[in-house]
N, C-alpha and C positions, 0 to 999 in steps of 0.2 A: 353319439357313438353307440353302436349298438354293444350291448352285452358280449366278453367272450372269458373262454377259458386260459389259463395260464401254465404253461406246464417249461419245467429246465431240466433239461434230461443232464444226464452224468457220461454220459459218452455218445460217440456218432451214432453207434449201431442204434441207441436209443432214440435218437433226431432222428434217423432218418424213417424207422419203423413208424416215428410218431406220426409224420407229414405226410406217409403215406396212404393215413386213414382222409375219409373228403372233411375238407370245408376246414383244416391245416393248413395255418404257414408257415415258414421261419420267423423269425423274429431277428434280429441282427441289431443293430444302433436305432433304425426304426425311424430314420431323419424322412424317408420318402415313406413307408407303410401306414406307420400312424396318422401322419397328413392326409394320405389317400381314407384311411378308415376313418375319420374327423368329417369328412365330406360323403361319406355313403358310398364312396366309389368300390373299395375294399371291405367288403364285411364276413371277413373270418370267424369261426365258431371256436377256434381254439387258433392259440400260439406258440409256438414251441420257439424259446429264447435259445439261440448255440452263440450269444457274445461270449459266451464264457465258457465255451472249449477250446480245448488248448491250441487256438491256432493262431494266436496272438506274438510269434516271434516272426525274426525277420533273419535267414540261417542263410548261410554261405555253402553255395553247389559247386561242384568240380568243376574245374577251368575260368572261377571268375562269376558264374552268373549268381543268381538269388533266387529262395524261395522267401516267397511272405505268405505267411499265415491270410486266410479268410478275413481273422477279427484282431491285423489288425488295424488302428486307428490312422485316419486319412492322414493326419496331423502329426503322430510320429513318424509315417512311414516319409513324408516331405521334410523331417527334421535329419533322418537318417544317413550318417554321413557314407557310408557307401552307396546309397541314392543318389544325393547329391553331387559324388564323385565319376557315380561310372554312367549313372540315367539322367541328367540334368535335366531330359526335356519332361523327365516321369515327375519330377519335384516340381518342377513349374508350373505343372499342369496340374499338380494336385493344390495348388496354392492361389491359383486362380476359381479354385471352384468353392461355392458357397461362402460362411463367413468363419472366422476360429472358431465359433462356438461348435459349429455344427461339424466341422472339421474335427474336433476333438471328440465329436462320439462316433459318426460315420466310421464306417467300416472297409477294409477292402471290398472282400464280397458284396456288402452293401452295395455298395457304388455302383459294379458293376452290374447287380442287377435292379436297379433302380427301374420305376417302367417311362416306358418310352412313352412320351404323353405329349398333349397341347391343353386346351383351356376346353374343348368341347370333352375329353375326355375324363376333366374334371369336375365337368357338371353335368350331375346325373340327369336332369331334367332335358338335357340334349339328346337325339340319336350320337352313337358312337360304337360304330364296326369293332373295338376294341372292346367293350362292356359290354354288347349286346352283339354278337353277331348278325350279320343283315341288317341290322338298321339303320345303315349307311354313314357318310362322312361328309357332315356337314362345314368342316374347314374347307374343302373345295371349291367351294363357291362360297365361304364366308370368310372370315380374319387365317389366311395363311401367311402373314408377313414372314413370320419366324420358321418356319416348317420349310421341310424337304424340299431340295431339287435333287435331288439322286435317288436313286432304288427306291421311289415309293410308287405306290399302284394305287385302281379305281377304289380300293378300301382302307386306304389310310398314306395320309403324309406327315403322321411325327415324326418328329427327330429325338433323338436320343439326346438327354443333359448331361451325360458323365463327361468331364472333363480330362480325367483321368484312363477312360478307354482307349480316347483317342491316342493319347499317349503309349499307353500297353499295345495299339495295334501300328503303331510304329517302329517299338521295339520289337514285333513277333513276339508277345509272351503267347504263355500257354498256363490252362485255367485247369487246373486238377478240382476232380470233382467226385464221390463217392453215393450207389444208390442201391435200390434194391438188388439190382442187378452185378453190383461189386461195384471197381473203381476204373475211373479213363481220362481223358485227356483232352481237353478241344484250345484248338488255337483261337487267338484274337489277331485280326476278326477270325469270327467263323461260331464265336457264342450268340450273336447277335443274331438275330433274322431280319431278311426282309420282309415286308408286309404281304406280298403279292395276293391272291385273294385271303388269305386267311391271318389278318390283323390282330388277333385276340392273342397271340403266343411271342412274344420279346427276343427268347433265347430257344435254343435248341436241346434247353434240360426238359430231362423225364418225369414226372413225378416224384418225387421225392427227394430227386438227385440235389446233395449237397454241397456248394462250393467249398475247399477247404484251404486252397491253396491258389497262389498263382506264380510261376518258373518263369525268369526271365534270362534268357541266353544271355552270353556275354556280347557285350557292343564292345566293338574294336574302340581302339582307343583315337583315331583320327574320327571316329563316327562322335562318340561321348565327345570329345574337344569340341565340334562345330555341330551341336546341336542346341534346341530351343522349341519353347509351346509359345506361339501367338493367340492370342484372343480378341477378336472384334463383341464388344456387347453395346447393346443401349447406354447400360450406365457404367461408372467405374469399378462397381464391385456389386457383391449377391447378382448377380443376372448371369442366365445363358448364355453362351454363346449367339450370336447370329451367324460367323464363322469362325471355325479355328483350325488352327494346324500345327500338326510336332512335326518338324523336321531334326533330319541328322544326316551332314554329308560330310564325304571324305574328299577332297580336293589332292594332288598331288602333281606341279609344278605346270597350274591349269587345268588339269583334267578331274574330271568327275568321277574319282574311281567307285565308290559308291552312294548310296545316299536310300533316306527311310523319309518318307511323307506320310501323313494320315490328315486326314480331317474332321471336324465337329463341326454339330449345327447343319448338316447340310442333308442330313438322311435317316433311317429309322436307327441306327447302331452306328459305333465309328467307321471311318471309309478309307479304308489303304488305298492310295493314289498310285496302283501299279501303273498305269499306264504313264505318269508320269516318272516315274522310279525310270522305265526300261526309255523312255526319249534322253534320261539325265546322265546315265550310264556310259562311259567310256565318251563321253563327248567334250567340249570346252565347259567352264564354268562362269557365263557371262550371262547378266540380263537378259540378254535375246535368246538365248537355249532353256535358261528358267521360265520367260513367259513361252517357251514353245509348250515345254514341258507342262503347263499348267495347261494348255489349251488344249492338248493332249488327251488330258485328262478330264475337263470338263466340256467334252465334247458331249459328252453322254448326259449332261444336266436338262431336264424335261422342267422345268420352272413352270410355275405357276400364276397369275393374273398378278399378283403383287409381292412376288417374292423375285422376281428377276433379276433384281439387283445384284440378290447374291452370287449373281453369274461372274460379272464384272471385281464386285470383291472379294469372291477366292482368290480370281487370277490375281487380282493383285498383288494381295496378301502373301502368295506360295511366292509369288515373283520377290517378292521383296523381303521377305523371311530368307531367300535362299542369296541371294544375292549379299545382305548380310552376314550371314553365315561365311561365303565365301568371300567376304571382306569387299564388295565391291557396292558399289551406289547403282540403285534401281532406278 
């Protein structure tokens, strides 16, 4: 690891002035940063630590929803009994990702900006569109088992690891952020980017801009009842996604009055399954309307030499996640 500088500033104003000077990063829990810097991928000249500004609570907003702090821990925030009562699919989802340990230092913010990566991105010794602009994507024509069928383009097909975006972008939260510029708001999804030609940028922050927070509307409470995160991985535990999905749907005497899908593992950020949302909507709540609704929506999957599989077990997975949910056999 190359040499760097260490600096903890005593409030935002002070972070964010810091980051704003080059070759600045945050510094957060540091479960994905440091790893990247360990391997030469990340070589920051200075670190600006904000674990330890004060955004480490988890407060109660008008009408039911929540604010949670940036920093805090993956591990409390899935221990949290108002999580667990009104977001189950956000708790689930945060507990299927990585292991306790790492869960106990990771961070909101962290999580969320984790970078979107595969194994060529990892090693410097490779081209990667993401580390080097232009010098192309060599997962394409090499190991894309795990990698995108959705929104990726000719310069890149990671997928995003956060287990817990997909969640947040089921729920519609929203990511409060602070920068040079003042303070704003971007929803999930819509932090995320797609790759399209220009691979090298994750999310749609500014320089400097700091996550501080992230607002989560209130979920009705027939959505909270019948919701849930699925995960398909390799192994039982510590692995990625290959796919996953937060569902929440509201049933009422058969009908689908409303319902929240997202997906992981399938694309560069998590993937709101609108299209599947507006087939699910006002219709029956049966097997054959869930797998429409999933077909729906993965009509748009551009798969790759050996990732095609993942076509067939989305649909599955959304078909049989929902069908559950709505207490029926898939």
């Amino acid at each position: 690891m190359r040499p760097f500088a260490y600096e903890r500033p005593s409030d935002v104003d002070g972070a964010v002035a810091a980051v704003a000077q080059p070759g600045t990063m945050y510094l957060g829990g540091g479960t994905n940063l440091v790893d990247l810097m360990k391997l030469g991928v990340e070589t920051p000249e200075r670190l600006v630590d904000v674990s330890r500004l004060p955004f480490d609570r988890i407060e109660e907003r008008p009408g039911g929803g929540l604010l949670i702090g940036a920093a805090v821990r993956n591990s409390d925030l899935a221990a949290d009994r108002a999580v667990r009562e009104r977001y189950p699919l956000l708790a689930l989802s945060l507990l299927s990702g990585a292991s306790g340990q790492l869960r106990n230092i990771a961070t909101t913010g962290g999580n969320l900006l984790q970078r979107t990566r595969c194994a060529y991105f990892q090693d410097v010794s490779k081209p990667c569109n993401k580390r080097r602009p232009g010098s192309g994507c060599p997962a394409r024509e090499g190991d894309h088992r795990n990698l995108a069928i959705l929104g990726h383009s000719a310069a890149c097909v990671a997928t995003h690891p956060s287990d817990m975006a997909v969640a947040l972008a089921a729920i519609g939260a929203e990511v409060h952020v602070t920068g040079l510029e003042g303070e704003r708001t971007i929803p999930i999804p819509g932090l995320h980017r797609l790759p399209g030609g220009d691979a090298q940028r994750d999310t749609v922050l500014e320089r400097g801009e700091l996550v501080t927070a992230v607002e989560l509307e209130p979920l009705a409470p027939g959505l909270a009842a019948r919701s849930t995160y699925r995960k398909v991985r390799d192994r039982a535990s510590f692995s990625f996604a290959v796919v996953s999905v937060a569902a929440a749907l509201e049933v009422d005497e058969g009908t689908v009055r409303d319902c929240r899908i997202a997906l992981g593992g399938v694309a560069h950020g998590p993937w709101r399954a609108w299209r599947a949302e507006e087939t699910l909507r006002g219709g029956p709540a049966t097997p054959e309307r869930f797998a429409a609704a999933a077909e729906a929506e993965l009509v748009q999957a551009q798969p790759l030499r050996d990732n095609a599989f993942k076509v067939p077990l989305a649909r599955n997975l959304i078909t049989s996640t929902l069908a559950s949910l709505a207490g029926e056999e898939a």
